[in-house]
C-alpha positions as CSV (number, residue, x, y, z in Angstrom):
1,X,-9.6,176.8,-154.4
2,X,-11.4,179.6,-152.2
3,X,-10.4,179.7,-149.2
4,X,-12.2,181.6,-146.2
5,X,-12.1,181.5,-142.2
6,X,-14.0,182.5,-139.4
7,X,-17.6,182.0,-138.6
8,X,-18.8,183.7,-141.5
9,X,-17.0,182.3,-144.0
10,X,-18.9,178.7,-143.2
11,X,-15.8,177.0,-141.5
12,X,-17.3,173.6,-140.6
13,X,-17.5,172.8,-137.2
14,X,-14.8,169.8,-135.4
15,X,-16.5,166.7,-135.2
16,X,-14.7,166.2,-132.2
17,X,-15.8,169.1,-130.5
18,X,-19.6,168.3,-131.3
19,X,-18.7,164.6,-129.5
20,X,-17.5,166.4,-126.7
21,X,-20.2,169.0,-126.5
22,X,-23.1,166.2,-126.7
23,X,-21.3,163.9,-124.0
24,X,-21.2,166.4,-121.6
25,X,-24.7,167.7,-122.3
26,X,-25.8,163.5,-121.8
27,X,-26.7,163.3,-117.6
28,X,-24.4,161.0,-116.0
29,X,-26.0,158.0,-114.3
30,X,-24.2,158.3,-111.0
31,X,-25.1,161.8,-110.1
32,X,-28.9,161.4,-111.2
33,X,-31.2,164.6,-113.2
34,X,-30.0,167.7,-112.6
35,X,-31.7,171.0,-113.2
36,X,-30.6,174.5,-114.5
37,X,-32.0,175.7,-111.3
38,X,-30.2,177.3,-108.8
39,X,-30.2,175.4,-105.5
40,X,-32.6,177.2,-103.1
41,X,-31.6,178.5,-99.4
42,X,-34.9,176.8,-97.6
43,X,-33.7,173.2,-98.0
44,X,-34.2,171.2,-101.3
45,X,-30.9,170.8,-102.7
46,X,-32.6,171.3,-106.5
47,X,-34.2,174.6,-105.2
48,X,-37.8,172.9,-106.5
49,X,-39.5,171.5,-103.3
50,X,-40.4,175.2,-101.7
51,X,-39.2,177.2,-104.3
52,X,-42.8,178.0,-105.8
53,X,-44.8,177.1,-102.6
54,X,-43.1,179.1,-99.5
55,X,-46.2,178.6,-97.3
56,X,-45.6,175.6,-97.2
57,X,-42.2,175.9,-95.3
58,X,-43.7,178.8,-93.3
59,X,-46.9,176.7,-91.8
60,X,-44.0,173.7,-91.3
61,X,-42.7,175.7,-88.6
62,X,-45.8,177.2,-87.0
63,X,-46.9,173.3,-86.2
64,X,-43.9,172.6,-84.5
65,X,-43.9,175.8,-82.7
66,X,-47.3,175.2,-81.8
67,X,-46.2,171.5,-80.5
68,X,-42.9,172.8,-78.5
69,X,-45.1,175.0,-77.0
70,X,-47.7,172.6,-75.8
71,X,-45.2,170.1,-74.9
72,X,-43.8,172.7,-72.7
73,X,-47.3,173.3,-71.0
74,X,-48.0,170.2,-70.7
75,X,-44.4,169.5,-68.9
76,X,-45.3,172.9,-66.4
77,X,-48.4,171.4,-65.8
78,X,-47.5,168.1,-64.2
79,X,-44.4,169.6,-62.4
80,X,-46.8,172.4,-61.1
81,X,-49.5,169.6,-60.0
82,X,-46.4,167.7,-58.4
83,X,-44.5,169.7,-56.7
84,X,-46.7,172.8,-55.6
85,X,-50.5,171.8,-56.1
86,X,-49.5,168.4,-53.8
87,X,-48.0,170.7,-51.5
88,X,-50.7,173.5,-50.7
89,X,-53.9,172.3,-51.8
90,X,-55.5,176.0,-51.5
91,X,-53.6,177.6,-54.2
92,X,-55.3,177.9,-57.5
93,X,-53.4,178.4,-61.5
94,X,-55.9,179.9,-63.2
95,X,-53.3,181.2,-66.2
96,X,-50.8,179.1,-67.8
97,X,-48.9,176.7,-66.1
98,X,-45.7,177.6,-67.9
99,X,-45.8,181.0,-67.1
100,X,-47.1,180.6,-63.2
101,X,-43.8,178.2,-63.1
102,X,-41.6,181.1,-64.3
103,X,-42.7,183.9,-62.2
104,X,-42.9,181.1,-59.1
105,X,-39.0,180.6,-59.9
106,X,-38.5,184.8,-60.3
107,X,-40.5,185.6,-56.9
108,X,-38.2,182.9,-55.5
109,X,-35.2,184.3,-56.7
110,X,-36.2,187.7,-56.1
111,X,-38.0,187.8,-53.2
112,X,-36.9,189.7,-50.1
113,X,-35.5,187.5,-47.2
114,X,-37.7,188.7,-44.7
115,X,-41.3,189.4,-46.8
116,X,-42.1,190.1,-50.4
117,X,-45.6,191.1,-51.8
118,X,-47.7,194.0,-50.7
119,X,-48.5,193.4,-46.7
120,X,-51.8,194.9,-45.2
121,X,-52.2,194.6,-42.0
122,X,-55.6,195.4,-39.4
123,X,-56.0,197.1,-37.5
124,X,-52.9,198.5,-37.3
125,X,-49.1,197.5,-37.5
126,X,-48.0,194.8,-34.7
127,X,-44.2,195.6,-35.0
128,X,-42.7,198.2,-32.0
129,X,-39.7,198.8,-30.7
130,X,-38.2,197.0,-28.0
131,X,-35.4,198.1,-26.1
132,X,-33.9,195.1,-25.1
133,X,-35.1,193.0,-28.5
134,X,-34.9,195.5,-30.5
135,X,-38.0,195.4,-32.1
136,X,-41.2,193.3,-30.9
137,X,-45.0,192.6,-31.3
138,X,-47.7,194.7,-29.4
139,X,-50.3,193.2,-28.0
140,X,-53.4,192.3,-29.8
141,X,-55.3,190.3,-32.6
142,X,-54.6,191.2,-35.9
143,X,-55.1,190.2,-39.6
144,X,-52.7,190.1,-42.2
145,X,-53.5,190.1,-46.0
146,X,-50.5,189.6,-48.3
147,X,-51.0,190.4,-51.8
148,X,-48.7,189.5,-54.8
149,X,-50.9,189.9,-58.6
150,X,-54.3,188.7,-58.7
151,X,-53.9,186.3,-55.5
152,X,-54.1,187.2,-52.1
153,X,-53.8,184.9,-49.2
154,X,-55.3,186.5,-45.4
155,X,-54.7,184.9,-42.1
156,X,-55.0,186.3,-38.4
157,X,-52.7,186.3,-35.2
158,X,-53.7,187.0,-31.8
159,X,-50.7,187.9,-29.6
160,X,-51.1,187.3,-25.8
161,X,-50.2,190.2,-23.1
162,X,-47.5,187.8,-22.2
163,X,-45.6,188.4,-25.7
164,X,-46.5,185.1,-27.2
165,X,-48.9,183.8,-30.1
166,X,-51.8,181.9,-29.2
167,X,-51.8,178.3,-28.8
168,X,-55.0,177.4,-27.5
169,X,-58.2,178.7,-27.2
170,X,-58.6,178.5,-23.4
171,X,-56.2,179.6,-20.5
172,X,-54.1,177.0,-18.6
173,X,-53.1,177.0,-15.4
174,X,-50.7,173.8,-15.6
175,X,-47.7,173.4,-13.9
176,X,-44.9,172.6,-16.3
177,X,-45.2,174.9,-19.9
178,X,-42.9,174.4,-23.2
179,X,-41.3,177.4,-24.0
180,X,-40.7,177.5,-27.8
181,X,-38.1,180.4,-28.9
182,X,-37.6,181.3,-32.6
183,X,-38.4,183.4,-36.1
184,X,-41.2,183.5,-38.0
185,X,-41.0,179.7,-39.1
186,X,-42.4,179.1,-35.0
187,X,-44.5,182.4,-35.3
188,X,-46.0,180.7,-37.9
189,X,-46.0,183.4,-40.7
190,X,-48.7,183.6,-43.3
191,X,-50.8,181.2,-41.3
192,X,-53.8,181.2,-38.7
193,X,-53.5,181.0,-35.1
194,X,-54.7,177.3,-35.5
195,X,-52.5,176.3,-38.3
196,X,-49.1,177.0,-36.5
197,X,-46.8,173.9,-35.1
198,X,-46.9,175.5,-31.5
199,X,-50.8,175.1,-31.3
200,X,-50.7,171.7,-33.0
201,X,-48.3,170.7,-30.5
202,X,-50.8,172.1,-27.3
203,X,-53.3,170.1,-28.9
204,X,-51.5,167.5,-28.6
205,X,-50.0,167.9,-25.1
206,X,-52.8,169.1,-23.0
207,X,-51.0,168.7,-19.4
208,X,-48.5,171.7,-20.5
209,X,-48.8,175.1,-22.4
210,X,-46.8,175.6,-25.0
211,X,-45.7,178.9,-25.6
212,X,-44.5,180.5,-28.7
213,X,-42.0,183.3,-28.4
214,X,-41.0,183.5,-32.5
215,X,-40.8,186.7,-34.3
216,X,-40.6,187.6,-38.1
217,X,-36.9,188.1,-38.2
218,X,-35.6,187.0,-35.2
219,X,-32.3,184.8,-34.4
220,X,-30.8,182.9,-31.5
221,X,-29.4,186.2,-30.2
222,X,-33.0,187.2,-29.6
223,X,-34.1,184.2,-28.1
224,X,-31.1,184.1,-25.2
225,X,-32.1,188.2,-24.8
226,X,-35.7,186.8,-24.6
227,X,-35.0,183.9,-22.2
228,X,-32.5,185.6,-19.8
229,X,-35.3,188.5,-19.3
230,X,-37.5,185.5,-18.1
231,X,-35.4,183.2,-16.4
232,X,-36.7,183.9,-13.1
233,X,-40.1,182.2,-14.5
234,X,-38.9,178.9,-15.9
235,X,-38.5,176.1,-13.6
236,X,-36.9,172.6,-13.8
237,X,-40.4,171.6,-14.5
238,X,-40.7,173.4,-18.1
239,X,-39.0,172.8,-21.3
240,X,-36.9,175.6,-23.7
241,X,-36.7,174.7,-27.2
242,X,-34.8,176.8,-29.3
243,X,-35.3,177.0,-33.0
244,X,-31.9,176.7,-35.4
245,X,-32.3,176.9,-39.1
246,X,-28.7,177.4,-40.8
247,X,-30.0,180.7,-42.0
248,X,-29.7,182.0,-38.3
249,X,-26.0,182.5,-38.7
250,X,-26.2,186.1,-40.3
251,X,-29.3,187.0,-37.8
252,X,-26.9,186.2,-34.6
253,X,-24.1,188.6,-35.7
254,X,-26.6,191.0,-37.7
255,X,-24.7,190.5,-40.5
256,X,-24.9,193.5,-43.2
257,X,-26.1,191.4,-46.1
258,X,-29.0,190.7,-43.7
259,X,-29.8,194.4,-42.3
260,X,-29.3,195.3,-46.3
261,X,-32.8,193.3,-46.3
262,X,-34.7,195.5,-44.2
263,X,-36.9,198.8,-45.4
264,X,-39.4,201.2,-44.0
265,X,-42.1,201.2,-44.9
266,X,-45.7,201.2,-43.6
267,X,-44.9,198.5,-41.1
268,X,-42.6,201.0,-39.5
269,X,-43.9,204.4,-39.3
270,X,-41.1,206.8,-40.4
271,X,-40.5,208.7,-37.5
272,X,-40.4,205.6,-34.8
273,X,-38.0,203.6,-37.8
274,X,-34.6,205.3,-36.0
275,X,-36.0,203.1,-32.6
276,X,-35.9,199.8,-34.4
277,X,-32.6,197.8,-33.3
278,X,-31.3,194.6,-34.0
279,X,-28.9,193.2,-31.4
280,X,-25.5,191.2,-32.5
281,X,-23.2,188.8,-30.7
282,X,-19.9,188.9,-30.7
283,X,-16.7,187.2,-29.4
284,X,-14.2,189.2,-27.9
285,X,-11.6,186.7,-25.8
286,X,-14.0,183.9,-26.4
287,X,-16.6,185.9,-24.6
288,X,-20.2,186.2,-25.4
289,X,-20.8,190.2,-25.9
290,X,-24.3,191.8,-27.1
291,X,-24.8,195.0,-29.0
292,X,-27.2,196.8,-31.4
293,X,-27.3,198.2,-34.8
294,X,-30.2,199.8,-36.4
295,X,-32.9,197.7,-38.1
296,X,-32.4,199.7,-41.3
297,X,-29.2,200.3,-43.3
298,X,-30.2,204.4,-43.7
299,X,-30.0,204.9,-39.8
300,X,-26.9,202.5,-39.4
301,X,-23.9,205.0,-40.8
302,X,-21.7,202.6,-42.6
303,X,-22.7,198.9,-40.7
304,X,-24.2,197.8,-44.0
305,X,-20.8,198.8,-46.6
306,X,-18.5,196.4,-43.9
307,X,-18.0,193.1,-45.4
308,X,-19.8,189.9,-44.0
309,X,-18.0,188.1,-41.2
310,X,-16.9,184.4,-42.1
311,X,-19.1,181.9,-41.8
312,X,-16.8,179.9,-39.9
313,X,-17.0,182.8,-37.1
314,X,-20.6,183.0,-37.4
315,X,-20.9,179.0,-37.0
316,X,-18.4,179.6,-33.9
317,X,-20.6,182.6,-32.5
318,X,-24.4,181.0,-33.1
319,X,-22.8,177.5,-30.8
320,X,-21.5,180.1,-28.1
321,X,-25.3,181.6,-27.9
322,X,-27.0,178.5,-27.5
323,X,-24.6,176.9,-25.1
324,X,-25.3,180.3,-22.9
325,X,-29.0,179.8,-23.5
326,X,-28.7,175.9,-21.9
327,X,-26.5,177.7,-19.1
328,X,-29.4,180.6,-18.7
329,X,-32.5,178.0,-17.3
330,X,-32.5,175.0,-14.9
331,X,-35.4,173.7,-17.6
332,X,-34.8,170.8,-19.7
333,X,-33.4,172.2,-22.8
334,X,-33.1,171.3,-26.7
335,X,-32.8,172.1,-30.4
336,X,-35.1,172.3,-32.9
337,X,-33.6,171.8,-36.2
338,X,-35.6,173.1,-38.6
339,X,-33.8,174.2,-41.9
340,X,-30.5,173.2,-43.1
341,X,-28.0,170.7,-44.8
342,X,-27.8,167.1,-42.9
343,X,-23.9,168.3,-42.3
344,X,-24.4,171.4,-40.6
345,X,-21.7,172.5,-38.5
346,X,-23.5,174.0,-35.3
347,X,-25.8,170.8,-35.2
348,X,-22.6,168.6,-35.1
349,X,-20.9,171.0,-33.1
350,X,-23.7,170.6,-30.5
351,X,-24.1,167.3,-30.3
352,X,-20.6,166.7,-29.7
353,X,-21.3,168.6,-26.3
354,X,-24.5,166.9,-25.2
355,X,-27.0,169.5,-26.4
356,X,-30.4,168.1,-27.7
357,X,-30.9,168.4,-31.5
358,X,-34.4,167.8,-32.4
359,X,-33.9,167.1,-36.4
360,X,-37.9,168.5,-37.1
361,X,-37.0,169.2,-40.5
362,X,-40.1,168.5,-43.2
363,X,-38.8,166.4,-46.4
364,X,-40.1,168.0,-49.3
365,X,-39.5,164.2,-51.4
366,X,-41.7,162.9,-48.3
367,X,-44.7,165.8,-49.2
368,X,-44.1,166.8,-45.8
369,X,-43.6,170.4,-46.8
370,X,-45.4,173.3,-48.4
371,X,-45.0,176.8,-48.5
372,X,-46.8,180.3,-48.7
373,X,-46.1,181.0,-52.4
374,X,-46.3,182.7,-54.7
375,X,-45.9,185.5,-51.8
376,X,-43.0,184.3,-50.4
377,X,-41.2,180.6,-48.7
378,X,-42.3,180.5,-45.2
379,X,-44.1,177.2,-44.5
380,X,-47.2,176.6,-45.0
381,X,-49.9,174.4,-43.1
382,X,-48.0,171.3,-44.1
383,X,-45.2,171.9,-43.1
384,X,-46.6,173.5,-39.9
385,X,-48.1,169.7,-38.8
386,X,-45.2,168.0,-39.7
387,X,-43.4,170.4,-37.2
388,X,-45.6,169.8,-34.7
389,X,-45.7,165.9,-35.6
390,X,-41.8,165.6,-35.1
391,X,-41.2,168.2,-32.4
392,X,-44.0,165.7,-30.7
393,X,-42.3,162.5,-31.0
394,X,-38.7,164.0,-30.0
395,X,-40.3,165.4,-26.7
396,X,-42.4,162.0,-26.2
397,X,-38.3,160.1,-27.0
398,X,-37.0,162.2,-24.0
399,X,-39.5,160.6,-21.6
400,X,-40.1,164.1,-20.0
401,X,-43.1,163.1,-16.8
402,X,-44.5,166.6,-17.2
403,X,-45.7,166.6,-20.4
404,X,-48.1,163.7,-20.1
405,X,-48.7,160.7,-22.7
406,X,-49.2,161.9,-26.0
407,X,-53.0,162.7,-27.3
């Protein structure tokens, strides 16, 4: 017999092999069809579902962008109807809530701790120098327009020859007055004559003049300087009411984190900017002594590259101050809390020595508080009655004859 091998020479196949071969071309039950396609990177484990038909996929996502994105506006607009449009009823979003929510929270972070925006002023500057302040306001009326974007918000100030802000529209002649020292939360920045808590407060106590003495910028340091230079004027009749917030610590010892916030520009001409001062307290043998730095770092040689003083010192220094002012008048004399945490140490502090703390502070969960954004945080109207609403009721608790019932 021939014999041949190989594939060409017809060598039958293995019957087992072809049982093998067909078994494992059979699909197995448990794993379900398969396909000689290779699995496909968008998803479908078979590679058929978006394989063909990428589109598909692409238009997938676009919807749920599309939703995200109107979820998100949807979300900025109820916090932004909540928690700002509640809180000043003038301001208008005319753009995107979502995006006036995120340059609200940069202007916040970012904005200067004494004024951001672009300020105009007319009909000229108010800020001077002072020698004994260190810097003041000039007699006057003047309106301010701050600008930030597209918005712009205008208000006007009339400041008496006496040094204060308007409270009233008339002149009185009463006997007892309310002497209100403080920054620009009493001046009432970035509101109308008629809008700050010191004329709310005359309206309501018609049988004394109130008198505001705040200043953009000003601490407790400036109000002792301010109420020893008029001490001869107050009588046991009247009532001094100093303004505290907790931000006043690094105003009282001009702390260089706080000059570093100060610039020239047109609000102080170049060639008057080396007579802006700001005075400091410090403690030396646990005396109270003054001095003065400049207003701006560039005329202060190296005030602002020296480290912050602690804050205990600056809690230590702020309580001497005020406990100097109550020693500086026979007039009956108090506290006006107006910013700061329910623990505050100078609050405590004073209380624990028999000093008056008026707690005045808005609640912003209460919608008692508004501010002047998106130019910057001073309080706005709102928060300008409630002021005046709690300052009010503290002064009406101390049962002071002078100032008359309540109108």
């Amino acid at each position: 017999m021939l014999r041949t091998s190989g594939k060409d020479a017809g060598e039958l196949p293995d019957p087992g092999r072809i049982g093998r071969a067909k078994a494992a071309e059979m699909p197995d039950p448990d794993r379900g069809q398969e396909t000689d396609v290779a699995p496909h990177a968008w998803g479908s484990a078979s590679g058929t579902v978006f394989r063909h038909r990428p589109y598909k996929y692409f238009a997938f996502y676009c919807i749920m962008v599309v939703l995200a994105a109107a979820l998100v506006e949807i979300g900025s607009t109820i916090i932004a109807y909540q928690h700002i449009r509640l809180r000043n009823p003038d301001m208008t979003i005319n753009r995107s809530s979502t995006v006036y929510l995120v340059k609200h929270l940069i202007n916040s972070l970012t904005a200067g701790a004494y004024l951001s925006g672009k300020l105009k002023v007319e009909p000229r500057s108010p800020f001077i120098p002072d020698d004994l302040l260190g810097y003041s306001f000039a007699t006057g009326s003047y309106r301010f327009t701050i600008k930030r974007g597209d918005q712009q918000r205008r208000f006007s100030a009339e400041i008496k020859p006496n040094g204060a802000r308007a409270t009233s529209y008339q002149n009185f002649t009463v006997k007892s007055k309310i002497y209100i020292f403080g920054d620009s939360f009493v001046f009432g920045w970035c509101n109308n004559d008629e809008q700050t808590f010191p004329w709310m407060l005359q309206s309501r106590l018609p049988r004394s003049e109130v008198v505001n003495l705040g200043r953009n910028g000003y601490g407790n340091i400036h109000s002792l300087l301010q109420l020893r230079s008029m001490a001869s004027t107050i009588s046991a009749d009247d009532v001094v009411i100093f303004a505290y917030a907790d931000y006043f610590n690094v105003r009282n010892v001009a702390a260089p984190s706080w000059i570093s916030t100060y610039g020239i520009d047109a609000l102080y001409e170049e060639n008057e900017a080396k007579k802006f001062m700001h005075p400091y307290a410090d403690l030396i043998n646990s005396e109270l002594k003054i001095g003065y730095t400049s207003l701006f770092c560039k005329y202060s040689q190296d005030w602002c590259s020296r480290p912050d003083a602690e804050i205990g010192y600056m809690h230590e220094v702020t309580e001497h101050i005020i406990l100097a002012a109550r020693e500086t008048t026979p007039a009956k004399f108090m506290v006006a809390y107006m910013q700061g945490p329910d623990d505050d140490q100078v609050v405590s502090s004073l209380r624990q020595k028999n000093i008056s703390v008026l707690d005045i502070r808005p609640r912003p969960d209460q919608y008692e508080h508004d501010e002047c954004q998106p130019f910057d945080s001073h309080p706005g109207p709102l928060s300008q009655y409630y002021f005046a609403k709690k300052l009010a009721r503290g002064l009406s608790d101390k049962d002071i004859p002078a100032l008359g019932s309540l109108e």
